[in-house]
mmCIF file as gemmi writes it, N, C-alpha and C atoms, coordinates in Angstrom:
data_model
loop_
_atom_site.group_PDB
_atom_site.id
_atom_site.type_symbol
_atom_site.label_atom_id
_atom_site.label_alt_id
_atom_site.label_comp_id
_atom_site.label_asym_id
_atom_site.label_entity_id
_atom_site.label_seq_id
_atom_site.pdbx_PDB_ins_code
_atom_site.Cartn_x
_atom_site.Cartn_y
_atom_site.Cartn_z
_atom_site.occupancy
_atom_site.B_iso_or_equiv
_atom_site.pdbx_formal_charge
_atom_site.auth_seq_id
_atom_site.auth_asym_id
_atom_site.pdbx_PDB_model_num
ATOM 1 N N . UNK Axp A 1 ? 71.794 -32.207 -42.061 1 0 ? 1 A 1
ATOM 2 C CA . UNK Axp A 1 ? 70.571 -32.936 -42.344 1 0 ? 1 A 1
ATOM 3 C C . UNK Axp A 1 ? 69.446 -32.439 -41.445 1 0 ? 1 A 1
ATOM 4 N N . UNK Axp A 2 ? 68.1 -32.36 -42.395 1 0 ? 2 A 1
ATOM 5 C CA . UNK Axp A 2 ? 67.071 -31.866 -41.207 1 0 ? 2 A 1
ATOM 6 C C . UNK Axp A 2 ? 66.559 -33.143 -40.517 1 0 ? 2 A 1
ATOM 7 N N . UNK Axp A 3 ? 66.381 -32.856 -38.906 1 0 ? 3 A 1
ATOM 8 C CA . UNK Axp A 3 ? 66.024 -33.644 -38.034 1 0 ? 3 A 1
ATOM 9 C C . UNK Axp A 3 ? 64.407 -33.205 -37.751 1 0 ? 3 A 1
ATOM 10 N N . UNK Axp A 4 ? 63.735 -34.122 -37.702 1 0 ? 4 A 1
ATOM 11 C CA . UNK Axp A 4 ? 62.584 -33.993 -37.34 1 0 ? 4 A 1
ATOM 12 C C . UNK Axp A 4 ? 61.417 -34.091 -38.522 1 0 ? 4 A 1
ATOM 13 N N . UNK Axp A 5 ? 60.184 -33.859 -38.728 1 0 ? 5 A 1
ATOM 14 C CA . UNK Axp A 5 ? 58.833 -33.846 -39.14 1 0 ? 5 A 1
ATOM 15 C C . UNK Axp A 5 ? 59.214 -33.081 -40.031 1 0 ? 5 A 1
ATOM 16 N N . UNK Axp A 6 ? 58.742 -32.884 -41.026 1 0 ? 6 A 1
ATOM 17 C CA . UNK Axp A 6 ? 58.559 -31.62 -42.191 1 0 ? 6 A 1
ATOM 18 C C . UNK Axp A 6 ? 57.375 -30.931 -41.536 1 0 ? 6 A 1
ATOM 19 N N . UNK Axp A 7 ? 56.966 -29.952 -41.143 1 0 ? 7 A 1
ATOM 20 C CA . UNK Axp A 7 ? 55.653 -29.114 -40.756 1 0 ? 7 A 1
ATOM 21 C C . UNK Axp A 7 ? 54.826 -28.914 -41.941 1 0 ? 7 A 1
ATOM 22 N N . UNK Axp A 8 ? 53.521 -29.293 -41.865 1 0 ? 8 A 1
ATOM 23 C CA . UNK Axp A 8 ? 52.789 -28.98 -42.789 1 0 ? 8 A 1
ATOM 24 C C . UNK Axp A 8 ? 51.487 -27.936 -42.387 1 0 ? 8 A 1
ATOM 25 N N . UNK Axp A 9 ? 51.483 -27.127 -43.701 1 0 ? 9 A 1
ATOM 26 C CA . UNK Axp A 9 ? 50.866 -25.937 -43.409 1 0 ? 9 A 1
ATOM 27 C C . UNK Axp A 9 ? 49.526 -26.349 -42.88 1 0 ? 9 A 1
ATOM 28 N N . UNK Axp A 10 ? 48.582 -26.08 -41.869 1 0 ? 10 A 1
ATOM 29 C CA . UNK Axp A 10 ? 47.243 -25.897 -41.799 1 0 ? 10 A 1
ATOM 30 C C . UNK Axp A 10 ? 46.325 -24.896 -43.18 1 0 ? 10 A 1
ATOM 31 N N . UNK Axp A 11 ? 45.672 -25.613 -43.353 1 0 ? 11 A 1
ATOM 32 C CA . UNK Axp A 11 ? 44.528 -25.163 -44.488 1 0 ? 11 A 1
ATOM 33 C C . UNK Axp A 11 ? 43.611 -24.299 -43.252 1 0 ? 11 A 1
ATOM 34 N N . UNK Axp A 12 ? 43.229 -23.148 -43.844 1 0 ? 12 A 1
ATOM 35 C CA . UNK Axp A 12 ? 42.289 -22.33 -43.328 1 0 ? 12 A 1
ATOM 36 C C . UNK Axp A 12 ? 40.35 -23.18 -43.675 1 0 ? 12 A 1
ATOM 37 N N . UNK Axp A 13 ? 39.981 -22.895 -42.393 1 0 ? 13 A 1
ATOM 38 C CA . UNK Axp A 13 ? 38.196 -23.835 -42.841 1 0 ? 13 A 1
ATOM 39 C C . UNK Axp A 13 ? 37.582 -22.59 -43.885 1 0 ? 13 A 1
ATOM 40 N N . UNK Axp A 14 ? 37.029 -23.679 -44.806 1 0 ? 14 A 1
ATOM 41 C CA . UNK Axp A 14 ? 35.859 -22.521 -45.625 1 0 ? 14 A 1
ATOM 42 C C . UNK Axp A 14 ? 35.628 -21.735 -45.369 1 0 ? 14 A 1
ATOM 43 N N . UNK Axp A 15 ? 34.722 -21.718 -43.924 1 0 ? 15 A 1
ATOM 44 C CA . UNK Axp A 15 ? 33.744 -20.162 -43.624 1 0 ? 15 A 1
ATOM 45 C C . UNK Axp A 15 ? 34.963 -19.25 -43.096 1 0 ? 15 A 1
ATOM 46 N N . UNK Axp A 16 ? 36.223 -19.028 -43.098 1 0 ? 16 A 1
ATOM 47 C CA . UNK Axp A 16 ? 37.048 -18.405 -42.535 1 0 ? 16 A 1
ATOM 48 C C . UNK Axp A 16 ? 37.282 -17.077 -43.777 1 0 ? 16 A 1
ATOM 49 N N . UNK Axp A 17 ? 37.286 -15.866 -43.01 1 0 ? 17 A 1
ATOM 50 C CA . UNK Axp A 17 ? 37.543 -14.933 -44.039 1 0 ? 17 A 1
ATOM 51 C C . UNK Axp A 17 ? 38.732 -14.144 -44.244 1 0 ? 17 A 1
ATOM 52 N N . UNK Axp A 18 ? 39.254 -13.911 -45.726 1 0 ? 18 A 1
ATOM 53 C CA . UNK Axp A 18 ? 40.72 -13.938 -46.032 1 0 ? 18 A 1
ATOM 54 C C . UNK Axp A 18 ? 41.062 -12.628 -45.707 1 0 ? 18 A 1
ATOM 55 N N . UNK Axp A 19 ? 41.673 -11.969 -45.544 1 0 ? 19 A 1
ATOM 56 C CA . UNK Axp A 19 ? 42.443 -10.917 -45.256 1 0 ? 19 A 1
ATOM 57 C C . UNK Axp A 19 ? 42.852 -10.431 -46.873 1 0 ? 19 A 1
ATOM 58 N N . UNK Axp A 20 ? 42.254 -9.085 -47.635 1 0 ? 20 A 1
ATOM 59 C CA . UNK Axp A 20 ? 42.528 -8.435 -48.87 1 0 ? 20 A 1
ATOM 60 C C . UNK Axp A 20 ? 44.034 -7.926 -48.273 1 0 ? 20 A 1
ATOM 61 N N . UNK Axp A 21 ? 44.85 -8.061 -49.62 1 0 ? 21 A 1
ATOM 62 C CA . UNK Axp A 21 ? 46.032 -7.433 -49.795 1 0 ? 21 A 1
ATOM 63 C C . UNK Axp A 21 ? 45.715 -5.77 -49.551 1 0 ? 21 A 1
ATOM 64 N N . UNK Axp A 22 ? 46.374 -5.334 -48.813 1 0 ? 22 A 1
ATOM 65 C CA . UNK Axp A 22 ? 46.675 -3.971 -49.131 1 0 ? 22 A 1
ATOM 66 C C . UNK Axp A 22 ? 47.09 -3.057 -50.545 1 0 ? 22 A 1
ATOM 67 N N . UNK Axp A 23 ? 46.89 -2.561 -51.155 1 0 ? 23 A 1
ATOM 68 C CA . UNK Axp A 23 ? 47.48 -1.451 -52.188 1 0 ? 23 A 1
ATOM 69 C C . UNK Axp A 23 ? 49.198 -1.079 -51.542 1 0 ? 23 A 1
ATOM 70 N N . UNK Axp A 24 ? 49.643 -0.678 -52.704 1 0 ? 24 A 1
ATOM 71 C CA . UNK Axp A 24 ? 51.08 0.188 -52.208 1 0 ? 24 A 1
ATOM 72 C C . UNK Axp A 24 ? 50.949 1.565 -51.761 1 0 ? 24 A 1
ATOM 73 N N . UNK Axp A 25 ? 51.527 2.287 -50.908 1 0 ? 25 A 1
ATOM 74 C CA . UNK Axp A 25 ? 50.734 3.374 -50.902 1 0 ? 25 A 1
ATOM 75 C C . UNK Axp A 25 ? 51.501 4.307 -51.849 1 0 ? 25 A 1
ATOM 76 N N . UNK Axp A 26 ? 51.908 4.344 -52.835 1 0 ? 26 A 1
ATOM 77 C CA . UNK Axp A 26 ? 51.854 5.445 -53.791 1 0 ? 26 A 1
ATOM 78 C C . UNK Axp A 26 ? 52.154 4.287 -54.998 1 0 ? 26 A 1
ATOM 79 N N . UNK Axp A 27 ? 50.945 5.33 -55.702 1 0 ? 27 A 1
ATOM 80 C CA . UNK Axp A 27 ? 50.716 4.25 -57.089 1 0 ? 27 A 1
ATOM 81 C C . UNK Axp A 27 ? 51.354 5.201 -58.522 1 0 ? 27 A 1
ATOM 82 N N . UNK Axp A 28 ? 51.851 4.672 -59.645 1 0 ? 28 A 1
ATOM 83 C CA . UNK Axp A 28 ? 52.968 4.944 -60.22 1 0 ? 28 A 1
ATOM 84 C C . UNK Axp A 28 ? 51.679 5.278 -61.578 1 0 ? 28 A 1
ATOM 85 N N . UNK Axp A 29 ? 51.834 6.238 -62.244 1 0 ? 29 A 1
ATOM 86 C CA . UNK Axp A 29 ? 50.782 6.45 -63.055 1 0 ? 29 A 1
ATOM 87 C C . UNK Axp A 29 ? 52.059 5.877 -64.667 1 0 ? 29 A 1
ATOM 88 N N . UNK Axp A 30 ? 51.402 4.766 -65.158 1 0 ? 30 A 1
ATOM 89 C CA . UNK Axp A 30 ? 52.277 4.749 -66.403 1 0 ? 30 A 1
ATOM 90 C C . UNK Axp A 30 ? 52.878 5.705 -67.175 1 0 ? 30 A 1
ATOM 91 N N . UNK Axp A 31 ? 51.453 6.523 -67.601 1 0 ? 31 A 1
ATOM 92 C CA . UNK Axp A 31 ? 52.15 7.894 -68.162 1 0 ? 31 A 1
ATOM 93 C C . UNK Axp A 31 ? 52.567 9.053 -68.103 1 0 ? 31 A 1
ATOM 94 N N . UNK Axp A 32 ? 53.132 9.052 -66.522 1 0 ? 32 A 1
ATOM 95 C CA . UNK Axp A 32 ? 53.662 10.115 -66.148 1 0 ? 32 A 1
ATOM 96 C C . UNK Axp A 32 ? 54.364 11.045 -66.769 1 0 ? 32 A 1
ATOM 97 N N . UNK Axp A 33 ? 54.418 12.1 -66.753 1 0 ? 33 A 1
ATOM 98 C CA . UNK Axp A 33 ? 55.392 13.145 -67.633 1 0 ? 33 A 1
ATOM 99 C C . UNK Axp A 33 ? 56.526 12.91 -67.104 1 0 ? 33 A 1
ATOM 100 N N . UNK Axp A 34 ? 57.545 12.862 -67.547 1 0 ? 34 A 1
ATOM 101 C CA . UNK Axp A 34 ? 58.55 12.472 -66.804 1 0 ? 34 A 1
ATOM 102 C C . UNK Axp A 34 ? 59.346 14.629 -66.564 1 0 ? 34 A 1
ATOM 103 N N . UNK Axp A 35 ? 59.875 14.694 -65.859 1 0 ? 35 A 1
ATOM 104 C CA . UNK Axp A 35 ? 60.668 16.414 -65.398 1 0 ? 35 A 1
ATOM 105 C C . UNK Axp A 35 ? 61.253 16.529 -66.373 1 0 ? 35 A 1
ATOM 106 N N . UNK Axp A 36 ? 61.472 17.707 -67.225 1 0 ? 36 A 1
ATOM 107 C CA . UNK Axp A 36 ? 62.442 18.566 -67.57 1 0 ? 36 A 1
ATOM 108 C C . UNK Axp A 36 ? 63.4 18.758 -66.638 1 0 ? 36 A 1
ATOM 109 N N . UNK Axp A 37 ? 65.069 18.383 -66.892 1 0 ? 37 A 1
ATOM 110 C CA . UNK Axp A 37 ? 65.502 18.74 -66.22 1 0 ? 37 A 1
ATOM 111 C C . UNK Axp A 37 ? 66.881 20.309 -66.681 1 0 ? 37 A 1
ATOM 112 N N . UNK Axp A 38 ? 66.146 20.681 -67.348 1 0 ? 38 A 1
ATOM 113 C CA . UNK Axp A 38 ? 66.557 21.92 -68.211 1 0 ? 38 A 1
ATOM 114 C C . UNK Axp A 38 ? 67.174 22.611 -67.38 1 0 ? 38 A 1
ATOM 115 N N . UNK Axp A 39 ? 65.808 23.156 -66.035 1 0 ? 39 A 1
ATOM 116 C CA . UNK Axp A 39 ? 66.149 23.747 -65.346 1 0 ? 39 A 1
ATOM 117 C C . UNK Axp A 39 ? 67.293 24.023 -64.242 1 0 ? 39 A 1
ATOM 118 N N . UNK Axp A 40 ? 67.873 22.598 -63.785 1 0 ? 40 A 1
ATOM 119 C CA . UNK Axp A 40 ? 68.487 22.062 -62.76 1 0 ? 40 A 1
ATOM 120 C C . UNK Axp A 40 ? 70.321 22.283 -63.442 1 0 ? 40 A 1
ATOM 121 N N . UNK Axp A 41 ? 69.893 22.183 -64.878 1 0 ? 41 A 1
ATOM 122 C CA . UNK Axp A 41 ? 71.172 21.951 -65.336 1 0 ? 41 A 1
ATOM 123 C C . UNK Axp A 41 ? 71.967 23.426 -65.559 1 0 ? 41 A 1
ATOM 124 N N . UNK Axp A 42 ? 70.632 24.416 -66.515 1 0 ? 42 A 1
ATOM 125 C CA . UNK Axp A 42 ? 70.992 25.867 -66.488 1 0 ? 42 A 1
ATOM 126 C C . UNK Axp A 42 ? 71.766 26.06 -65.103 1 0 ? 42 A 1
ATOM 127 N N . UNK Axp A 43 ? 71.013 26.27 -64.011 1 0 ? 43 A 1
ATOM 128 C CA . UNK Axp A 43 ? 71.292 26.541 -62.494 1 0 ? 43 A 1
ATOM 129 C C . UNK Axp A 43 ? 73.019 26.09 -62.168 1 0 ? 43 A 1
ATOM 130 N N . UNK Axp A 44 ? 73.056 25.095 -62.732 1 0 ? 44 A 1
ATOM 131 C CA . UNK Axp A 44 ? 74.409 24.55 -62.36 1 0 ? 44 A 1
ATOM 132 C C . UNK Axp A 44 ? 75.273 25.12 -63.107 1 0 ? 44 A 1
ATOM 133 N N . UNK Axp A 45 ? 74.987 25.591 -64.493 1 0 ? 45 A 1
ATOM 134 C CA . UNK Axp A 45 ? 76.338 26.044 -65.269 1 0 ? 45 A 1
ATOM 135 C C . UNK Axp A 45 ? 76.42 27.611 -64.683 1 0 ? 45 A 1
ATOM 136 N N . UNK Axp A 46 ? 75.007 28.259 -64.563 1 0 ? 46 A 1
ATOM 137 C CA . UNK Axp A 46 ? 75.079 29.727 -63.955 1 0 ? 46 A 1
ATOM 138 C C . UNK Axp A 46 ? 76.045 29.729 -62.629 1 0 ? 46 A 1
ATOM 139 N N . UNK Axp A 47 ? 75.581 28.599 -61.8 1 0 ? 47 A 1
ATOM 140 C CA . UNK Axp A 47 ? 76.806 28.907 -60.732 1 0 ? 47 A 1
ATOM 141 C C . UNK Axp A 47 ? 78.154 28.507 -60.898 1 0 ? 47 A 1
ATOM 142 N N . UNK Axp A 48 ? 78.28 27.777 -62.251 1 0 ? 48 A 1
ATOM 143 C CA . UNK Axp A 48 ? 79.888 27.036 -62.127 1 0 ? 48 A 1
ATOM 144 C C . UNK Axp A 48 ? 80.626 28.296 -63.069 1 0 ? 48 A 1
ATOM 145 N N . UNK Axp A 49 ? 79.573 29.322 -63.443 1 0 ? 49 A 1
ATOM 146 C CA . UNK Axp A 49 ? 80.04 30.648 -64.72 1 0 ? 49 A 1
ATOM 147 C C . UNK Axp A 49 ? 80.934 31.51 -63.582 1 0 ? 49 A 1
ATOM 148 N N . UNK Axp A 50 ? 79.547 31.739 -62.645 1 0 ? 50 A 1
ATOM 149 C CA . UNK Axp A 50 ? 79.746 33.173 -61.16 1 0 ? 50 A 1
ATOM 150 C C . UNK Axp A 50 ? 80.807 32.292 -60.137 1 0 ? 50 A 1
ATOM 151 N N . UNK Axp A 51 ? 81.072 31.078 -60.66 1 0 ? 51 A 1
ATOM 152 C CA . UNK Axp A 51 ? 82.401 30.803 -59.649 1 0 ? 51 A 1
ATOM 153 C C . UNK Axp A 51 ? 83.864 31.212 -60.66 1 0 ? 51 A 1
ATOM 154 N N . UNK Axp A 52 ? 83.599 30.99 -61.84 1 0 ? 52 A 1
ATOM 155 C CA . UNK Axp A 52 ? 84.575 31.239 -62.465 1 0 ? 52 A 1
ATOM 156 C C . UNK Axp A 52 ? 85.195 32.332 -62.983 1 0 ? 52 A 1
ATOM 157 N N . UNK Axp A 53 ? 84.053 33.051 -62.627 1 0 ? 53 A 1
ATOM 158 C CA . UNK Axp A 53 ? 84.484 34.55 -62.837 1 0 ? 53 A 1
ATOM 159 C C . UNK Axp A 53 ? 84.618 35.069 -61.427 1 0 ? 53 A 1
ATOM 160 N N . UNK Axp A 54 ? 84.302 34.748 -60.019 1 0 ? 54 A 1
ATOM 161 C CA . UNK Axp A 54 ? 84.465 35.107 -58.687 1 0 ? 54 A 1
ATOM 162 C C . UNK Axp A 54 ? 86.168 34.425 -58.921 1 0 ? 54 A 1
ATOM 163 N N . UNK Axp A 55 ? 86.819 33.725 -59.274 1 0 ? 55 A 1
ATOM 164 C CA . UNK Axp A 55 ? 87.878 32.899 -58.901 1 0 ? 55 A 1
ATOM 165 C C . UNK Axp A 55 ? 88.86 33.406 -60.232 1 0 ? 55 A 1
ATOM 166 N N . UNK Axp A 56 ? 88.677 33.873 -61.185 1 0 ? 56 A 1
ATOM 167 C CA . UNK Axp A 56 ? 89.619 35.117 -62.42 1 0 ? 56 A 1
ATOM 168 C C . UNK Axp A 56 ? 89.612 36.8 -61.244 1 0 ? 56 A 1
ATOM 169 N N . UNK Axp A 57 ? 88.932 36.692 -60.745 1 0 ? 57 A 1
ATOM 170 C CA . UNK Axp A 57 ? 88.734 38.016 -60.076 1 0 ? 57 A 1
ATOM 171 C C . UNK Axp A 57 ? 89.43 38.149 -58.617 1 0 ? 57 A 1
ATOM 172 N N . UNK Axp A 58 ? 89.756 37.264 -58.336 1 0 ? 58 A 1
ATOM 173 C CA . UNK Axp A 58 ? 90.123 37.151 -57.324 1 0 ? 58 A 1
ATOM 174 C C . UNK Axp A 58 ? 92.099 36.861 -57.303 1 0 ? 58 A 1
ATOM 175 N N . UNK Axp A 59 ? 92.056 35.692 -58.625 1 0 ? 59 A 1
ATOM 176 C CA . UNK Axp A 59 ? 93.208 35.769 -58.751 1 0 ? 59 A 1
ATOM 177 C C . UNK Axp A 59 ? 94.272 37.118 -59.779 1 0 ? 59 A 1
ATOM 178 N N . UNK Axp A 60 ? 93.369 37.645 -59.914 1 0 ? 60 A 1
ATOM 179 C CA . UNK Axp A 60 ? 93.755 38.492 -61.024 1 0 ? 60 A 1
ATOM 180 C C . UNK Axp A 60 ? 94.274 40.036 -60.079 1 0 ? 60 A 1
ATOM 181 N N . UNK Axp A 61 ? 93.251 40.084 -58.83 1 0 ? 61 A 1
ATOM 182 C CA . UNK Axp A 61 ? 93.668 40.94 -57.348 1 0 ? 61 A 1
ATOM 183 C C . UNK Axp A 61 ? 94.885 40.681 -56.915 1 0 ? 61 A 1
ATOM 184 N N . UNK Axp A 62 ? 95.24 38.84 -56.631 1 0 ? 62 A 1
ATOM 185 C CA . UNK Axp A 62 ? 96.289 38.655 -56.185 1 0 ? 62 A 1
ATOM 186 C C . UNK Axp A 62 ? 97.355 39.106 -56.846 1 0 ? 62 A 1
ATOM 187 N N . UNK Axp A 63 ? 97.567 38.535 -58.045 1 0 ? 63 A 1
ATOM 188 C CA . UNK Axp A 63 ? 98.592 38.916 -59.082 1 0 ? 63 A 1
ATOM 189 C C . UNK Axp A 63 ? 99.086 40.574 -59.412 1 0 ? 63 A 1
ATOM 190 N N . UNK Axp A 64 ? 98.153 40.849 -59.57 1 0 ? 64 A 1
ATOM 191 C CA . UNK Axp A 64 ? 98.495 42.5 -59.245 1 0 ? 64 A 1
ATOM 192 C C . UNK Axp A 64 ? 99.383 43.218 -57.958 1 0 ? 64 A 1
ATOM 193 N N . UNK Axp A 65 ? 98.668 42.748 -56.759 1 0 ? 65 A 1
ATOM 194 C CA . UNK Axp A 65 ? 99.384 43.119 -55.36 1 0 ? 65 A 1
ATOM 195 C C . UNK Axp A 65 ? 100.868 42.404 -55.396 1 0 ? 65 A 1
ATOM 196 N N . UNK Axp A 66 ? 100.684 41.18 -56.09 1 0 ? 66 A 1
ATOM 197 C CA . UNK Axp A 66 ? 102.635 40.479 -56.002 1 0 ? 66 A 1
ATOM 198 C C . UNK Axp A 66 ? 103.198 41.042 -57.099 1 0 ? 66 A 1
ATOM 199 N N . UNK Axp A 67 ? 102.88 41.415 -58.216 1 0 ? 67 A 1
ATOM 200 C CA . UNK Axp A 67 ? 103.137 42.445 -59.123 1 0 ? 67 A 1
ATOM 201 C C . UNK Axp A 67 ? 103.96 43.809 -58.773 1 0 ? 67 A 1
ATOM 202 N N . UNK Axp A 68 ? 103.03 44.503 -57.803 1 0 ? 68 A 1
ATOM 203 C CA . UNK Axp A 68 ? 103.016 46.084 -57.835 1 0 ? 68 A 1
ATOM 204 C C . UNK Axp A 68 ? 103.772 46.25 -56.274 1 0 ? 68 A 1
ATOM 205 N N . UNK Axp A 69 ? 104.962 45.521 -56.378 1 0 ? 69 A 1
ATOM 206 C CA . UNK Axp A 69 ? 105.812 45.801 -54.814 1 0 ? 69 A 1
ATOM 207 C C . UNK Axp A 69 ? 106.523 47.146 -55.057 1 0 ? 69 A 1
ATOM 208 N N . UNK Axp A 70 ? 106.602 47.802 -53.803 1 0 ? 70 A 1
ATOM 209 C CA . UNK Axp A 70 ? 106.952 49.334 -53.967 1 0 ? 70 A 1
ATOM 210 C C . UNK Axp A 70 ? 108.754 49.13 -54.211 1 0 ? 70 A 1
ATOM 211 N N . UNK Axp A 71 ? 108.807 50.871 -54.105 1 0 ? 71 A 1
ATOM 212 C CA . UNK Axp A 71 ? 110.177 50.764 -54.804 1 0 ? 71 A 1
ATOM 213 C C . UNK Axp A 71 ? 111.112 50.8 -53.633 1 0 ? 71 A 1
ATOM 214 N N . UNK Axp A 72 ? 112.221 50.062 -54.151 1 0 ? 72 A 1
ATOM 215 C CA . UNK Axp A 72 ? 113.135 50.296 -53.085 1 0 ? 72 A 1
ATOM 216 C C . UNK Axp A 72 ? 114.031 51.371 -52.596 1 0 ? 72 A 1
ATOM 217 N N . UNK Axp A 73 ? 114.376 51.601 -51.857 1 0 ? 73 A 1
ATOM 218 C CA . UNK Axp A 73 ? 114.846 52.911 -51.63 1 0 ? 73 A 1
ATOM 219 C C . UNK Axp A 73 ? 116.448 52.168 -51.73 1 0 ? 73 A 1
ATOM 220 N N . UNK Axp A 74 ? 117.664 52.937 -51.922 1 0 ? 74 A 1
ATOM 221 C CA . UNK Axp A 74 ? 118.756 53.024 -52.589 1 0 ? 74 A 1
ATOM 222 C C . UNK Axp A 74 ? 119.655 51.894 -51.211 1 0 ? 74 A 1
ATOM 223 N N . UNK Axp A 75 ? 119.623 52.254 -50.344 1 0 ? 75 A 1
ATOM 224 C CA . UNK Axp A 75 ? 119.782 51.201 -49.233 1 0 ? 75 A 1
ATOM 225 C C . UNK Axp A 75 ? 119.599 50.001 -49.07 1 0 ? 75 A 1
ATOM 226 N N . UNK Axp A 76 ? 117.877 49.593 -49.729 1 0 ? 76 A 1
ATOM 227 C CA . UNK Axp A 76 ? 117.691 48.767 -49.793 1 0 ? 76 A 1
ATOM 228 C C . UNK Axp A 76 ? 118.013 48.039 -50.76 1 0 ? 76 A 1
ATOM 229 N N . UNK Axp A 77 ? 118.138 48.697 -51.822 1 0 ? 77 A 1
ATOM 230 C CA . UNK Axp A 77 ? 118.663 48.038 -53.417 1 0 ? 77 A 1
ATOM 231 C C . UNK Axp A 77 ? 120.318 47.4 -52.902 1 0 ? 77 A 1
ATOM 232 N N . UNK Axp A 78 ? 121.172 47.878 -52.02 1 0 ? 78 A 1
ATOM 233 C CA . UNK Axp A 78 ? 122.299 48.052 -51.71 1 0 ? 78 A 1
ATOM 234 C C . UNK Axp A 78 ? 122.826 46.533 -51.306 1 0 ? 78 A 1
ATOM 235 N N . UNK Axp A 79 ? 121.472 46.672 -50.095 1 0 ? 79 A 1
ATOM 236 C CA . UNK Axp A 79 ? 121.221 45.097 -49.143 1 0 ? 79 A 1
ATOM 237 C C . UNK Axp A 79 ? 120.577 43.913 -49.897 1 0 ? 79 A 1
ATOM 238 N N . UNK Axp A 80 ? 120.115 44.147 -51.238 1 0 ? 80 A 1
ATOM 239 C CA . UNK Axp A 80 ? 119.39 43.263 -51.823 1 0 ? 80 A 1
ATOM 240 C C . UNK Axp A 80 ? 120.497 42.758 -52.976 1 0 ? 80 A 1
ATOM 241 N N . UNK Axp A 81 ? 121.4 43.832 -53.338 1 0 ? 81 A 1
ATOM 242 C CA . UNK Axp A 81 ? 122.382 43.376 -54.157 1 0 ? 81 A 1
ATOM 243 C C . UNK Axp A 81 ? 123.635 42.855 -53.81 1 0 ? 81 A 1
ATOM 244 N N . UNK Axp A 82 ? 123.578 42.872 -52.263 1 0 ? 82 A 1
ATOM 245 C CA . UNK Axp A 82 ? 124.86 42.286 -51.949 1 0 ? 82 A 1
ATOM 246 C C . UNK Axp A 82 ? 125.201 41.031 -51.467 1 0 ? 82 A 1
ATOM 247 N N . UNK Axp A 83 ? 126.299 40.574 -51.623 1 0 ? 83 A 1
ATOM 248 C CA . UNK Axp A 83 ? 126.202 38.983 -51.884 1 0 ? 83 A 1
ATOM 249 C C . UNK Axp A 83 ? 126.043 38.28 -50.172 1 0 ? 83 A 1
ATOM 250 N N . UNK Axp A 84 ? 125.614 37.364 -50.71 1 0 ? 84 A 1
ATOM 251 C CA . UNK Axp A 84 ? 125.133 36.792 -49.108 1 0 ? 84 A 1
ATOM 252 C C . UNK Axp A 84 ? 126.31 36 -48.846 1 0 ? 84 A 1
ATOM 253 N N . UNK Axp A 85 ? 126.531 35.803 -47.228 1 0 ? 85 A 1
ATOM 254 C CA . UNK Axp A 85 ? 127.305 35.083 -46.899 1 0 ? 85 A 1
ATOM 255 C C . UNK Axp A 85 ? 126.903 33.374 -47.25 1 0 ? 85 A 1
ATOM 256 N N . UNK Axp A 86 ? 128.296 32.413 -47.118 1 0 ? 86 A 1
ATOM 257 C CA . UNK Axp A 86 ? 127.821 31.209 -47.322 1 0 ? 86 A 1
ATOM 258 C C . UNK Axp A 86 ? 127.661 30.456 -46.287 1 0 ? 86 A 1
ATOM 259 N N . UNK Axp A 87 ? 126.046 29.508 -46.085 1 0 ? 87 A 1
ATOM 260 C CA . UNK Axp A 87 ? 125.567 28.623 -44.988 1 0 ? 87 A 1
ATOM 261 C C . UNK Axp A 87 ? 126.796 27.831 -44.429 1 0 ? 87 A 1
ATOM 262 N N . UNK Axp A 88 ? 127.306 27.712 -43.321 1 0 ? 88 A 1
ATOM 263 C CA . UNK Axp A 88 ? 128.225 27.515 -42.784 1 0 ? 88 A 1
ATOM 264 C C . UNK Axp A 88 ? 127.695 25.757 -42.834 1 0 ? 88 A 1
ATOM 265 N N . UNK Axp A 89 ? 128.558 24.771 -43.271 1 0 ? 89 A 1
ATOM 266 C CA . UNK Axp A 89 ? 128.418 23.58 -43.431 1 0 ? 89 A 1
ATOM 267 C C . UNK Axp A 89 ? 128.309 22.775 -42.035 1 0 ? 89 A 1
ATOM 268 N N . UNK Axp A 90 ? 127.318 21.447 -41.62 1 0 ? 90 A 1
ATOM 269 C CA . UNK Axp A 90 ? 127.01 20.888 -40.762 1 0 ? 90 A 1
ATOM 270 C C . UNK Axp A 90 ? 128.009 19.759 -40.476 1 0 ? 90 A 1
């Protein structure tokens, strides 16, 4: 509950002079053109193109190098074909 007086506003005297509102400082023209945003969007697919072709190009390097492993020499074919021992149980 409020305790006390209600405050009531003071009235300003006649000869007292009012204070003008300020303006906003940037004023909004109704008929603004509104942007094309044509431009912003091209820009974005051009770089999402040159990533997608930087990233086919790149994986397409990799794939080749895991591809193109040299040959083994007859020794090594020897050690690669022979059976491995079995992990000794824990």
């Amino acid at each position: 509950m409020a305790q006390g007086k209600m405050k009531v506003k003071s009235k300003l005297p006649n000869g007292a002079k009012v204070k003008k509102a300020k303006g906003k400082a940037v004023t909004k023209r109704i008929n603004a053109p509104v942007r094309s945003k044509v431009k912003a969007v091209e820009k974005n697919k051009m770089k999402a193109n040159v990533t997608k072709m930087v990233n086919a190009a790149a994986e397409q390097q990799l794939r080749a190098l895991a591809t193109d492993t040299p040959q083994l020499s007859a020794a090594q074919q020897r050690v690669a074909a022979a059976p491995t021992a079995p992990a000794p149980a824990k």
